[in-house]
Phi, psi and omega in degrees: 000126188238155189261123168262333177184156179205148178216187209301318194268311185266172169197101185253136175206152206252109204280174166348333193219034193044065142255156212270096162249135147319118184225113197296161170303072210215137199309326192291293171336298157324302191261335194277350211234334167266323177281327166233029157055008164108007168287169178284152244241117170216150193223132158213110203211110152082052170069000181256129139227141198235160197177119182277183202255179150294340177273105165309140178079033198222128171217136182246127174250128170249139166196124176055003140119025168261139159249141170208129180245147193240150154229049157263071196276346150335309190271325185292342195263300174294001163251003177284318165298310145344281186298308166304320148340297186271357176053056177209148170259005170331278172006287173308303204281348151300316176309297224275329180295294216299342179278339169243013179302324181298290185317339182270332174274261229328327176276350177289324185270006168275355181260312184249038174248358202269359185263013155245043185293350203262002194251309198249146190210173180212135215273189156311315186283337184080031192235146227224143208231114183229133170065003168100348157243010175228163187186146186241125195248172206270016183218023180055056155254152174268140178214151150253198189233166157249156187302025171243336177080046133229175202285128170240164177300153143280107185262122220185113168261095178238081149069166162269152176310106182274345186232153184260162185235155154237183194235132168237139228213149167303328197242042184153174171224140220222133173268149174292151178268192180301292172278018164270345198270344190266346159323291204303321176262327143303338164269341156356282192298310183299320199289356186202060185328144167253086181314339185274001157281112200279328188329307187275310163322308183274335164317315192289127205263156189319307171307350182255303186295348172301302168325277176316000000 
């Protein structure tokens, strides 16, 4: 595979089997078409190996017997590029954080959420289901269900977060973020209603407060 020509925008080249291909000017481009002649794309340092697939701009990542796989492959080609610079692989395992931070609140909340297993489950939608009529959805608003069983809001002040929490991860160590923890103290708040809140109370329709 030969590079025919390139100016700002473009990349032309002629492959294997002499055909003329167009390739926008780009760090994924760049790297997969002068450096590896249009073969898959391999990166290895310090116990990480990355390895794209048969699909271009599809990389399967190992480290410490963790896998993760990215298709940011723009950002994975420019932190590939990073890292041989800084002769470090930090670069790569921030992306990597930053790509699995949804999985990692999600297993946070199956860890500290599990002495309530017979009470709380968390659906498809990813919105965490407590006692079967209250739910907290992924974008922390709180609901109840109604005597027809459907969900309407809830409106529920349960405090702001005071501790930060973390995760220790094979490629890192990771803080929960901001809105998971207040997700998290809001179902708090649901598994254990404070009836002397009226705010909150009186929202509640007669079949929830029987219950409560």
């Amino acid at each position: 595979m030969t590079i025919l020509d390139q100016d700002y925008n473009t990349l032309t080249v002629l492959d294997k089997d002499n055909k003329i291909l167009i390739r926008n000017v780009n760090e994924y481009n760049i790297l997969k078409y002068k450096e590896f002649n249009g073969k898959q794309i391999e990166y290895k340092k310090d116990g990480l190996t990355l390895l794209e697939t048969f699909n271009d701009g599809i990389f399967n990542i190992e480290i410490a017997n963790s896998k993760h796989q990215s298709n940011n492959k723009n950002e994975v080609a420019k932190r590939i590029f990073m890292c041989r610079e800084l002769e470090s692989n930090q670069p790569l395992l921030e992306l990597f954080k930053e790509e699995i931070q949804d999985d990692l609140n999600e297993e946070f909340f199956k860890v500290s959420l599990s002495a309530f297993e017979n009470r709380v489950k968390i659906n498809d939608d990813k919105d965490i289901i407590i006692d079967e009529f209250f739910k907290v959805d992924k974008n922390g608003q709180a609901h109840f269900k109604n005597i027809n069983g459907q969900w309407k809001f809830l409106c529920i002040v349960a405090g702001s977060p005071k501790f930060k929490h973390f995760i220790q991860h094979a490629i890192g160590r990771f803080e929960v973020d901001y809105k998971t923890i207040e997700i998290y103290y809001k179902v708090l708040f649901l598994l254990y209603p404070n009836k002397s809140d009226s705010v909150f109370y009186n929202q509640l329709p007669d079949h929830i407060k029987e219950v409560i």
